[in-house]
C-alpha positions in Angstrom: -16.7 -29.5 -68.0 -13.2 -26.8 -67.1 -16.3 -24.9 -65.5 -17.2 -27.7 -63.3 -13.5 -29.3 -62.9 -12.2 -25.6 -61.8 -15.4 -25.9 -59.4 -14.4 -29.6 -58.1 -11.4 -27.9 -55.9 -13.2 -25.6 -53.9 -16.2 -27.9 -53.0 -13.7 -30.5 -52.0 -12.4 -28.0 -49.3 -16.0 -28.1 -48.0 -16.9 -31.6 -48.2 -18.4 -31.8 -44.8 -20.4 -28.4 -44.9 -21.8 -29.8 -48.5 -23.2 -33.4 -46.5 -24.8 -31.1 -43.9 -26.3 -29.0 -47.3 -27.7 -32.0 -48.8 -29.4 -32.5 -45.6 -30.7 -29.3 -45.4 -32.2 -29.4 -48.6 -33.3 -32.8 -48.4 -35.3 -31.7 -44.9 -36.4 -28.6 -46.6 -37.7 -30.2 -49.8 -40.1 -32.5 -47.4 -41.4 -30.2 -44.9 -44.6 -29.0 -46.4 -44.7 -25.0 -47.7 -40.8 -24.4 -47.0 -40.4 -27.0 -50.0 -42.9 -25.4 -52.4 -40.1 -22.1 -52.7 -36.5 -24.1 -51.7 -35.7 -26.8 -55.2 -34.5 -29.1 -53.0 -34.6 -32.0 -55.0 -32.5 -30.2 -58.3 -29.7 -28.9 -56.1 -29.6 -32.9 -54.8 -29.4 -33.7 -58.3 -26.4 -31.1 -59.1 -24.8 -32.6 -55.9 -25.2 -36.3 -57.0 -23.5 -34.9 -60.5 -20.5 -33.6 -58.6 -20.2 -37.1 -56.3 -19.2 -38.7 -60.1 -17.0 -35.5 -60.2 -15.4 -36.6 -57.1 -16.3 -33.9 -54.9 -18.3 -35.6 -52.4 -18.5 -39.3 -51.3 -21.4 -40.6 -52.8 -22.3 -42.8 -49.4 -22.0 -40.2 -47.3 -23.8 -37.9 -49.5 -26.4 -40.0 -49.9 -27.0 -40.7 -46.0 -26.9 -37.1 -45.2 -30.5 -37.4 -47.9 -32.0 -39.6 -46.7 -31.5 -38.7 -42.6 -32.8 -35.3 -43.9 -35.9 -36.6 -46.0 -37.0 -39.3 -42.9 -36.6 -36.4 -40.3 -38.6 -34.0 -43.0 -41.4 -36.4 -43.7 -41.5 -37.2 -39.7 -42.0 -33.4 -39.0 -44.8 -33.6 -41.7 -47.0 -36.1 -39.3 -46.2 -34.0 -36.2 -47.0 -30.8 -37.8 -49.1 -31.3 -40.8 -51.3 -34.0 -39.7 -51.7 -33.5 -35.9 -51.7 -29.8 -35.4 -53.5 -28.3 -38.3 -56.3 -30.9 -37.9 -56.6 -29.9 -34.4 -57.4 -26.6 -35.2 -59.0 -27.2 -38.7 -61.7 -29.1 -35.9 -61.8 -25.9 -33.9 -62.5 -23.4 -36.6 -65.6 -25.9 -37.8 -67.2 -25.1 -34.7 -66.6 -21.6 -34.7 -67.4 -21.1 -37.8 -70.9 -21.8 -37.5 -71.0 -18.2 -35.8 -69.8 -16.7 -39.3 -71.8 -18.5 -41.5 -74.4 -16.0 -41.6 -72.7 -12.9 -41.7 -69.2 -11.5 -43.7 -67.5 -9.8 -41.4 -65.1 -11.5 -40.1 -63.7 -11.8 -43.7 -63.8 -8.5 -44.8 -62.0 -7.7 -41.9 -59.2 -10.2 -43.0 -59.0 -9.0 -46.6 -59.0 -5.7 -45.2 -55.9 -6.3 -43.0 -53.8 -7.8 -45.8 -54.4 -4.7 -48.1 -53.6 -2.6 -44.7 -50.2 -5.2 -44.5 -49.6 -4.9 -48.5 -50.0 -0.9 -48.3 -47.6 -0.4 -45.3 -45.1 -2.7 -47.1 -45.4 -0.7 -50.1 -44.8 2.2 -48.2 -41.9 1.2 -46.1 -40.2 0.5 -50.2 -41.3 3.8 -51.2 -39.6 5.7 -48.5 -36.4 3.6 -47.6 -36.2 1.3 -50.4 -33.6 3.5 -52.3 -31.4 4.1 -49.5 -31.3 0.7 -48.5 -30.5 -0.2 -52.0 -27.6 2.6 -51.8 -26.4 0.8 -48.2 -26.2 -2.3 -49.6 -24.7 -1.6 -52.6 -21.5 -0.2 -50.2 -21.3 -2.8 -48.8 -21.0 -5.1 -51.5 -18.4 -3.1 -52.6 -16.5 -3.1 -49.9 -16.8 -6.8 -49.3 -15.4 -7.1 -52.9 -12.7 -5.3 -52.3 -11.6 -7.0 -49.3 -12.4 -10.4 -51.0 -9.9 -9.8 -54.6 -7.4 -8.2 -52.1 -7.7 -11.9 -49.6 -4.6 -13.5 -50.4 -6.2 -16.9 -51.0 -8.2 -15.4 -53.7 -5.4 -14.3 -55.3 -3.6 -17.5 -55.6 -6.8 -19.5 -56.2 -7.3 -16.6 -59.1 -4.1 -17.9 -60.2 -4.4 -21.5 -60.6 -7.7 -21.0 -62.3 -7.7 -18.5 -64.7 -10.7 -19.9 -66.8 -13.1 -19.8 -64.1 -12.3 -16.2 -63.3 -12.7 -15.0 -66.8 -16.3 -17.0 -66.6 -17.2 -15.6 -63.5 -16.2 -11.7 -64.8 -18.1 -12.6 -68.3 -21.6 -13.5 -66.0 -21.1 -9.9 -64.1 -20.3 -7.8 -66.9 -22.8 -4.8 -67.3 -21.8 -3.7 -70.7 -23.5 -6.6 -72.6 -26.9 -8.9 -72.3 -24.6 -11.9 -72.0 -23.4 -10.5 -68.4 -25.2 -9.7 -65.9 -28.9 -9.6 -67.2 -28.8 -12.8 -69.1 -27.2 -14.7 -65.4 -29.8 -12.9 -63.5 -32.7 -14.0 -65.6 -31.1 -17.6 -66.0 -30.9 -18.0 -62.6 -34.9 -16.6 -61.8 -35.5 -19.3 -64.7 -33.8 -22.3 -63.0 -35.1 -21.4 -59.7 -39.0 -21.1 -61.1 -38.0 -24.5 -63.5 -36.8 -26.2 -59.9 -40.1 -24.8 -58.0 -42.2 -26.0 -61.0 -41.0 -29.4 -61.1 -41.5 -29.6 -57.4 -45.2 -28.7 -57.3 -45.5 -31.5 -60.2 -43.6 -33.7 -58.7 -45.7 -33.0 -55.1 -48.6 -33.7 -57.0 -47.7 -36.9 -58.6 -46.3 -38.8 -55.9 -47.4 -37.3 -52.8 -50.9 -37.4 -50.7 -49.6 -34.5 -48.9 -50.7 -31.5 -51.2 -53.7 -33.1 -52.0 -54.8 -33.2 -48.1 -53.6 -29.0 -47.9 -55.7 -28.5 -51.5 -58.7 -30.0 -49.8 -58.6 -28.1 -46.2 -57.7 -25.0 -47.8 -61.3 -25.5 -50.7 -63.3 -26.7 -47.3 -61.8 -23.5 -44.6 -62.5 -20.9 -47.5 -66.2 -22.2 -48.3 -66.7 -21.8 -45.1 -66.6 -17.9 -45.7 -68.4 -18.2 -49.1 -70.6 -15.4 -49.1 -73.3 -14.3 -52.1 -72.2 -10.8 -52.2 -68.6 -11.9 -51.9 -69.1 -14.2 -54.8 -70.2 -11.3 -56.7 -66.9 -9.5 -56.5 -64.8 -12.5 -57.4 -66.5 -13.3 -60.4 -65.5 -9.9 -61.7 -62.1 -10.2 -60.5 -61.5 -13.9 -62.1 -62.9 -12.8 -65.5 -59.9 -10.6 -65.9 -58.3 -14.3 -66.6 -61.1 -15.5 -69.1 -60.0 -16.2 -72.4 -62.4 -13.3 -73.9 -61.1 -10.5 -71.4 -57.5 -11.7 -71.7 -57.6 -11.2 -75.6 -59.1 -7.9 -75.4 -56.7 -6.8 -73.1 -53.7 -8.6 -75.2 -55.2 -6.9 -78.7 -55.7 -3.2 -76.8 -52.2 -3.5 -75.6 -50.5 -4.6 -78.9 -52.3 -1.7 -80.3 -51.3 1.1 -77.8 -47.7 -0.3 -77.8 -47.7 0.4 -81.3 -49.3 3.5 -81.6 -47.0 5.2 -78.5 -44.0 3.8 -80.8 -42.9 1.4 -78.5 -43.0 -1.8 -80.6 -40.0 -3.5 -79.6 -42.4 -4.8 -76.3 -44.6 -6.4 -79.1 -42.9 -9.7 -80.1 -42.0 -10.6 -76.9 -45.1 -9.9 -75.1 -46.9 -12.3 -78.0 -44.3 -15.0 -77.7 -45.4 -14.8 -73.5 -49.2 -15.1 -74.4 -48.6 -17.6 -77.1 -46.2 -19.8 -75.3 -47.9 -19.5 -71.6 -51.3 -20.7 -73.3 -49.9 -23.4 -75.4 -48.4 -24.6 -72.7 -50.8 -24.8 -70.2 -53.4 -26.3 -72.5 -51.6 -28.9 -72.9 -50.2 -29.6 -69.4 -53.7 -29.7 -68.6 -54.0 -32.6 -71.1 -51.3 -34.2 -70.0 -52.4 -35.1 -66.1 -55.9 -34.3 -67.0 -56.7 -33.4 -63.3 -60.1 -32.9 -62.4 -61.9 -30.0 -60.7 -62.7 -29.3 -57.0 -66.7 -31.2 -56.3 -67.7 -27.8 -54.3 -67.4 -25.1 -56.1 -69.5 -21.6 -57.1 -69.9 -22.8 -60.8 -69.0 -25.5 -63.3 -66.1 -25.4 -65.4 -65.8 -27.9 -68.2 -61.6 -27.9 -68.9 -59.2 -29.6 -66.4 -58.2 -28.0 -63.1 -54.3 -28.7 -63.0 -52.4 -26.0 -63.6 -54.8 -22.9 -63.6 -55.1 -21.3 -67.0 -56.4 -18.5 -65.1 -53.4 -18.2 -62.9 -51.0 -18.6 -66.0 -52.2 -15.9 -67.2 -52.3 -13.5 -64.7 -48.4 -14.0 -64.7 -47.8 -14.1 -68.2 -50.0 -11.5 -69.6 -50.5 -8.7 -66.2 -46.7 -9.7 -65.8 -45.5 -8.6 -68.8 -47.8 -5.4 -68.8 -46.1 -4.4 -65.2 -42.9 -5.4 -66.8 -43.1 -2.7 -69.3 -45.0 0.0 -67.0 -41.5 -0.9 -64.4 -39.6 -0.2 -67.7 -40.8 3.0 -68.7 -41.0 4.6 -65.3 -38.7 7.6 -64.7 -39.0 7.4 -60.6 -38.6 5.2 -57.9 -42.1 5.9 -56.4 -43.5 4.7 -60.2 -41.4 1.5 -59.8 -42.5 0.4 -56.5 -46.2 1.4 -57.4 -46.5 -0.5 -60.7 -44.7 -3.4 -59.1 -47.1 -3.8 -56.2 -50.3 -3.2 -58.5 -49.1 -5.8 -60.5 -48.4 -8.6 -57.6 -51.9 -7.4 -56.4 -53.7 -8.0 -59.2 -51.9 -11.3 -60.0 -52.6 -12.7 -56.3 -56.4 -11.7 -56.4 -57.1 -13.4 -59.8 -55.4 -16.6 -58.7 -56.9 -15.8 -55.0 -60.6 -15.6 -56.5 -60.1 -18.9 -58.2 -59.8 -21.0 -54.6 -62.5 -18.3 -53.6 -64.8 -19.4 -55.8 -64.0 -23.3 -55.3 -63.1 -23.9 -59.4 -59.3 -24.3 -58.5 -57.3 -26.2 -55.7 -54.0 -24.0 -53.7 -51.9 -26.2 -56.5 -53.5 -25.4 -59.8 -52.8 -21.9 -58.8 -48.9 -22.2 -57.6 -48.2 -24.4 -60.7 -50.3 -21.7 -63.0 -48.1 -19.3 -61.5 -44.4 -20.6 -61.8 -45.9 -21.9 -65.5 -46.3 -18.3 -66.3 -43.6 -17.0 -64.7 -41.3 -19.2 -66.9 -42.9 -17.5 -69.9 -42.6 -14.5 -68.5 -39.0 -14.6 -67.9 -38.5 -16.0 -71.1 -40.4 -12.6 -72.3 -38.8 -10.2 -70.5 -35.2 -11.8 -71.8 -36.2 -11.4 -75.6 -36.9 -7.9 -74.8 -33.8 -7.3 -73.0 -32.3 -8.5 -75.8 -33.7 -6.3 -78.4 -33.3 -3.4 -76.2 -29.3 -4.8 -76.3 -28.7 -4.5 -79.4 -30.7 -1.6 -80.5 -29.1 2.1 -80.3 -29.9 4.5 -77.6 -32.8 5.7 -79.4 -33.6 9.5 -79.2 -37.1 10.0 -77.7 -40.0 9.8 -80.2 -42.9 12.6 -80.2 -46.2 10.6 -80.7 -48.5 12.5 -82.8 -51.4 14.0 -80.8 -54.1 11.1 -83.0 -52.1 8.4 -81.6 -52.1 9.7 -78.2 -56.0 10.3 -78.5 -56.3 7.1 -80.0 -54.2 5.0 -77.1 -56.1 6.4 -74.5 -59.4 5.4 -76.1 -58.5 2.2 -76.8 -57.6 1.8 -73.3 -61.5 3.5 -72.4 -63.1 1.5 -74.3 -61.3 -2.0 -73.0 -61.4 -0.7 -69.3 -65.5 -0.2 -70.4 -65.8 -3.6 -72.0 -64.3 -5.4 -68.8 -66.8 -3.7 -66.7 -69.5 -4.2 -69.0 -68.3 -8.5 -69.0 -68.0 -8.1 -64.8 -71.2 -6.8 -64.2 -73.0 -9.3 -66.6 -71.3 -12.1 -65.3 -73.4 -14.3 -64.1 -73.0 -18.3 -64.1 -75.3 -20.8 -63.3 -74.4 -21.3 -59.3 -73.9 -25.3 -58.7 -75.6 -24.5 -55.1 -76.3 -21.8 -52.6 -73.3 -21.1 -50.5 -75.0 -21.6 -47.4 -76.0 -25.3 -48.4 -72.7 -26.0 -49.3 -70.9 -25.1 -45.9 -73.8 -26.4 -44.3 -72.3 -29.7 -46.2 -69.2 -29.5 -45.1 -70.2 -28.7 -41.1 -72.3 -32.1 -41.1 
């Protein structure tokens, strides 16, 4: 509460840019897709705790939420409802034209790898010297912000809030910087999480995108394309996932890195516990149209949950051990890749709606974070460790565990088969009537 109190002082300096904030994130929290990445509704909440603080009025804060929500769930009809269904109409009539052919969509997918590359690119080759422009900067705002005379005498009249403030930033310790960094990804992904539930719940809206979204991509459902995503999604199938969680526990410990171990179980461990039982819990059932049957709930995707979690945490340690910047970015863009196609080849293959996959994702994201800050941890509090020469049997031995689970996923992709529910044809052809 001297955190908060020292706090009260400054906010009450900017009452009337704080109304126009709740308003902004009230309006933000209702527009559908700027609300799914902007926790609206928990910086409301942190804002309503500071009104009994008395920094803000709570009348006027709560008009400034409500104009915003009204004008945000108004912008909703105009845009949502009116627009997107005007041309959701179009594209069924062009879309007969495409029914019979895959073009069109391989000419998509093949943009966004073009779009993803380029990006990836663009990092490799400026990223650092952005990184070393911004950095200046930051130092030179700094500067000029602990030499502003107003800083200095608010520095002096709270002392306690400076020393908390140097604490979060110190680089020396996990407490600092690393822990405030990962605390804060962890609230935001909480705040997004509780958002897509809380969508779900008590709102018609993301049901009406999950459903447009299942019927525009069966529209492009393709046998040969169904073929590829069914090798892709098994990479999130309980059997594959072990595999790959037992051959990297294995290789970890063999190349003598076993301080990744315990935190990369308590990821797995906590990710699937907890989405086996969130699936319980609102016991949502799965899309009517899809490639094959599966028996377990749709809401959130295990699939999804564990392409975070478990690929996640893999990249994680790949971003840890690599010595150059063109290793970082590389890793970190075959990671999101992989992640987006598994979740991707879930709505592909019509087992998963647009929201089991978002809520999989933030759901493993929180156990991801919560991984990666165990390990930071560790690696805290352990001694800079001289580096370790692996004998030449455990290097032979990694790299064949890795052959032989690289072999056994291709061996499960190309006999993956399922029972299809229908033809693809004759389930657009549903749809188009």
């Amino acid at each position: 509460m001297d955190i908060l109190n020292s706090l009260l002082p400054t906010i009450e300096h900017f009452q009337t840019a704080g109304y126009w904030m709740a308003f902004l994130f009230a309006l933000s929290e209702t527009i559908v897709g700027i609300g799914l990445f902007i926790p609206g509704l928990t910086a409301i909440l942190i804002m309503g705790a500071m009104a009994a603080g008395g920094g803000f009025d709570i009348g006027g804060l709560i008009f400034f939420a409500i104009f915003g929500a009204v004008l945000g769930d108004n912008i909703n009809y105009i845009g949502l409802w009116i627009l997107p269904g005007y041309f959701f109409a179009q594209s069924l009539n062009t879309a007969k034209l495409w029914l019979s052919r895959t073009d069109f969509f391989f000419f998509f997918i093949l943009l966004l790898l073009m779009l993803f590359y380029i990006l990836k690119y663009t990092i490799i080759k400026y990223g650092q010297k952005f990184l070393i422009i911004m950095k200046s900067l930051w130092r030179s705002v700094k500067q000029a912000i602990i030499e502003n005379r107003k800083i200095k005498a608010y520095q002096a009249k709270h002392p306690k809030l400076l020393a908390f403030l140097k604490k979060r930033l110190d680089k020396t310790t996990f407490y600092g910087r690393s822990f405030t960094l990962l605390a804060i990804a962890f609230g935001y992904a909480l705040s997004l999480f509780g958002g897509v539930i809380e969508n779900f719940i008590n709102t018609d809206v993301i049901t009406a995108i999950d459903i447009r979204v299942s019927r525009l991509l069966l529209l492009f459902r393709d046998a040969e394309l169904i073929k590829v995503f069914l090798g892709i999604t098994i990479l999130g199938k309980w059997q594959v996932a072990l595999m790959a969680v037992v051959a990297a526990i294995s290789i970890l410990w063999l190349i003598k890195k076993k301080n990744y171990i315990l935190p990369f179980i308590i990821t797995i461990a906590g990710s699937v516990f907890f989405n086996y039982f969130s699936k319980l819990f609102f016991h949502r059932p799965r899309p009517e149209i899809a490639v094959y049957i599966e028996k377990s709930y749709s809401f959130p995707s295990g699939h999804a949950t564990i392409a975070v979690a478990l690929y996640g945490f893999l990249a994680y340690i790949l971003l840890r051990e690599a010595k150059t910047w063109k290793k970082k970015v590389n890793v970190f863009f075959a990671g999101l890749l992989l992640i987006f196609l598994i979740g991707f080849s879930r709505i592909y293959l019509g087992v998963h709606y647009v929201s089991d996959i978002l809520s999989g994702y933030l759901l493993g994201a929180l156990w991801l974070i919560i991984g990666i800050s165990i390990a930071e941890y560790i690696f805290s509090n352990k001694k800079t460790a001289q580096t370790q020469v692996i004998a030449r049997k455990n290097k032979i031995a990694a790299i064949s565990i890795f052959l032989a689970s690289l072999f056994l996923y291709i061996f499960f992709a190309v006999s993956c088969h399922p029972p299809l529910s229908a033809p693809p044809n004759a389930q657009a052809n549903q749809i188009l009537k």
